[in-house]
Every structure is written in C-alpha cells, then in structure tokens.
C-alpha positions in Angstrom: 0.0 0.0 0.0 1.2 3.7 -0.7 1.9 6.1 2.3 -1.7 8.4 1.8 -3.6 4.3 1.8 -2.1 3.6 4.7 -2.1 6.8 6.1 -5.7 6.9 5.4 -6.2 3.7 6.9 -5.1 4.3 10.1 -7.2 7.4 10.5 -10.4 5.6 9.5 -9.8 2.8 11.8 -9.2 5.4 14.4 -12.9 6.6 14.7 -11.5 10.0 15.9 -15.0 11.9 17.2 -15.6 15.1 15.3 -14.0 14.0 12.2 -16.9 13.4 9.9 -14.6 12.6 6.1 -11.2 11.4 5.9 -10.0 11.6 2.0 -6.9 10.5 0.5 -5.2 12.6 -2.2 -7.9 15.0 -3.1 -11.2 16.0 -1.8 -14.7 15.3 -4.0 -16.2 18.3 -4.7 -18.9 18.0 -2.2 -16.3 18.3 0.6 -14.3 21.1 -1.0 -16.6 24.1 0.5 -18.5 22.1 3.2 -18.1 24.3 6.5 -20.2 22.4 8.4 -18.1 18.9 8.5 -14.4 18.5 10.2 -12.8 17.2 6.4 -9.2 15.1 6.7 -7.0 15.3 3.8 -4.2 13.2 3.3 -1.4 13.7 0.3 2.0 12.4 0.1 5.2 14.8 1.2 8.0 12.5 0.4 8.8 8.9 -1.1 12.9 8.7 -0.7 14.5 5.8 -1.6 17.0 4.9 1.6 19.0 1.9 2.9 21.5 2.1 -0.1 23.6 -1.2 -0.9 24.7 -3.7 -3.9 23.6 -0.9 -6.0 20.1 -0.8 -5.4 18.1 0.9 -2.4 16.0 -1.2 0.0 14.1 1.1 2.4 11.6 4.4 1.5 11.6 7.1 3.7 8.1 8.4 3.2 6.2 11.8 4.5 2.2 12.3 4.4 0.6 15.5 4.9 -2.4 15.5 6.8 -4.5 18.8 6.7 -7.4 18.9 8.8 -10.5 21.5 8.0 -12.6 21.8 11.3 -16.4 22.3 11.1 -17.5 25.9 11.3 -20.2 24.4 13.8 -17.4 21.6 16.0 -18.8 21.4 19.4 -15.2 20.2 21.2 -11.9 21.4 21.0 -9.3 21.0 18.3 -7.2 20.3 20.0 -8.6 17.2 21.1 -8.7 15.8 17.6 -5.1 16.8 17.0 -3.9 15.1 19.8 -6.0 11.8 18.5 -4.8 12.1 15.0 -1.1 12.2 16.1 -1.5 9.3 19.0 -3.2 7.3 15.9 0.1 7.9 14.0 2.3 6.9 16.5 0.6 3.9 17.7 1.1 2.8 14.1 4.6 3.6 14.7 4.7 6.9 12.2 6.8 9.5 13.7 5.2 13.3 13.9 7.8 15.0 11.6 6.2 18.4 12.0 3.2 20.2 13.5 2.0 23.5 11.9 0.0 26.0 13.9 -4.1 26.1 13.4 -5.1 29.1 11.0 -8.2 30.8 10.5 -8.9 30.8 6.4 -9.5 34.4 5.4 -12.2 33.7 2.7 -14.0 30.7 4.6 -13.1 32.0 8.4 -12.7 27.9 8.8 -10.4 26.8 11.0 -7.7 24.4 9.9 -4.6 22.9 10.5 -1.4 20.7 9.0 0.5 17.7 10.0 3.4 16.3 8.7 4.1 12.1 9.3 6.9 10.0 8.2 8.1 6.1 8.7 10.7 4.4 6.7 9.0 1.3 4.8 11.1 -1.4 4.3 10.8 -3.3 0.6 
C-alpha cells in the first residue's frame, strides 16, 4: 500500500470523534466548501529511496501531509482531535515529523490545521 492508503487507513480505523470525512489525495467536490463537517485530507510529502547497498536501495523514507479543515459548527476542542490524529500515528509507529500551527482561512473563516508524518517502509 502507498503512504496516503495507509495513512488513510489508520485514520479511518481510528474513529477519531468530530472527524466526519477522511479523504486520500484530493477531496470530492462535495467536501471542497463544506463548512459544516471536520474534512481530513491526506497527500503524500515525500517517497525517498534509503538503505542504499549492492547498488540498489531497499528502504523508502516516506512523508504524508495531513491537513485537517474543522467544522465551522465543532462542538469540542481542536485540540482534542489533533492530539488523537497524532496518537493514531504513532501507535502505528509513524513519527510526527512536523506540526503546523491552526489558521483561520481568510475567505472561509474555517479553521484548519497541517501535519506532517513520516516512517521508513522497508521493501
């Protein structure tokens, strides 16, 4: 499986409360201006080739970016989905490579938020 399947995976088996779509490389249009849902996007960041030896490689080091779009109408803290989303990760044995700070979009006023995750996959 590529990094945003499994990626995607992990966050659907999660059954994180308040997320209500969890997508994997781009958003249907229905989800693209929905304020009223928490929307999960997942893209890759990085696919490395690693582990270098006998003139081949034999590990990937791979990256996902996960942005998060909260609902306009979310009755908890977002904070409390953040922390889910990166104990899912980690539990899965992902490391949290990077953790951007929650922005209000100017044209939406919709919250949101980015995460980067990475693992080396052996092959």
């Amino acid at each position: 499986m590529s990094a945003v399947d499994d990626a995607v995976s992990i966050l659907s088996q999660a059954n994180i409360a308040g997320i209500d779509a969890i997508e994997g490389n781009n958003l249907p249009k229905e989800l693209v201006d929905s304020k009223d849902k928490t929307v999960v996007l997942v893209t890759d960041s990085a696919n490395d080739p690693s582990t270098f030896g006998n003139n081949d490689f034999w590990s990937l080091n791979q990256e996902v970016e996960v942005q998060i779009w909260y609902s306009q109408e979310l009755e908890t803290d977002p904070e409390i989905i953040d922390i889910a989303v990166m104990k899912a990760f980690t539990h899965q044995y992902w490391q949290v490579a990077a953790v951007r700070q929650r922005t209000l979009g100017p044209d939406t006023q919709q919250l949101n938020n980015t995460f980067y995750f990475s693992r080396t996959k052996n092959i």
